[in-house]
N, C-alpha and C positions, 0 to 999 in steps of 0.2 A: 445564450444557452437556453434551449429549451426548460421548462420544468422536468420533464424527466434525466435531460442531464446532467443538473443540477442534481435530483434527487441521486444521479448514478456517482457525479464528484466528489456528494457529502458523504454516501455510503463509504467509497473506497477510502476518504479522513478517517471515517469512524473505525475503518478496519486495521488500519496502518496502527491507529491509534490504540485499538484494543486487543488487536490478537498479533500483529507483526511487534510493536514495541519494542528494538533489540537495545535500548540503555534502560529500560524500567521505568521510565520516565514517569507513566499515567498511575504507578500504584506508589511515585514516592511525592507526589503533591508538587512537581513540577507544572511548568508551562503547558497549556490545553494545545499550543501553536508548533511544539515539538517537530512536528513531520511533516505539519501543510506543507513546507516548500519541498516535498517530496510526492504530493499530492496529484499536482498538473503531470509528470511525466508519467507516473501509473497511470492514470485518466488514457493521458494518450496511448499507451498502449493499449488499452483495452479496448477504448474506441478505433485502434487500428488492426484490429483482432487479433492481437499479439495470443499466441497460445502459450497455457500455463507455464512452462518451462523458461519462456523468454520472461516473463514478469519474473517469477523466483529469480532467475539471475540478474535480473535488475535491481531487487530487493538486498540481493547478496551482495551487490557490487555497492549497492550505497553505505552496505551494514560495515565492510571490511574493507572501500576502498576513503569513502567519506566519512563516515562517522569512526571508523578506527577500532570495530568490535572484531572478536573471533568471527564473526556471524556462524550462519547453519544453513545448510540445504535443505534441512527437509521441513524445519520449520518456514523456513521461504516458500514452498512447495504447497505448504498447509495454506498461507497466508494466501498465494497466488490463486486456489485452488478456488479459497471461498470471492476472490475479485472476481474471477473468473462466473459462479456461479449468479452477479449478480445482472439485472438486465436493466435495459433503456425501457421506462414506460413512457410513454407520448402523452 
């Protein structure tokens, strides 16, 4: 992996982590490791230029099929939105 790949892999951790979070994990003193293994498969979307839409419902299907929450569309949407806005620097 590139350095910028890298910087694009830890962004979309960080995002899962802070603004997708569908159990609360990061504001109730839980584990920082929560969602890494949810990490590599957005990655790959993004790097396959998955458009917003297909990442939210990848988001939603991990929220409601894997993790077992209500999940939300449109906070998925939110979440995909800012993945979406971030880029590869070289």
């Amino acid at each position: 992996m590139t350095p910028g790949q890298q910087k694009l892999y830890n962004s979309i951790d960080e995002i899962l982590w802070n603004e997708w979070d569908p159990i609360s994990v990061n504001t109730h003193g839980l584990p920082r490791d929560e969602y890494q293994c949810y990490t590599p498969e957005v990655y790959a979307l993004k790097t396959r230029n998955a458009n917003q839409e297909s990442i939210a419902k990848h988001l939603l299907k991990i929220e409601t099929e894997i993790i077992g929450m209500p999940g939300g569309i449109e906070h998925c949407r939110m979440v995909a939105a800012k993945i979406m806005a971030l880029t590869v620097n070289e």
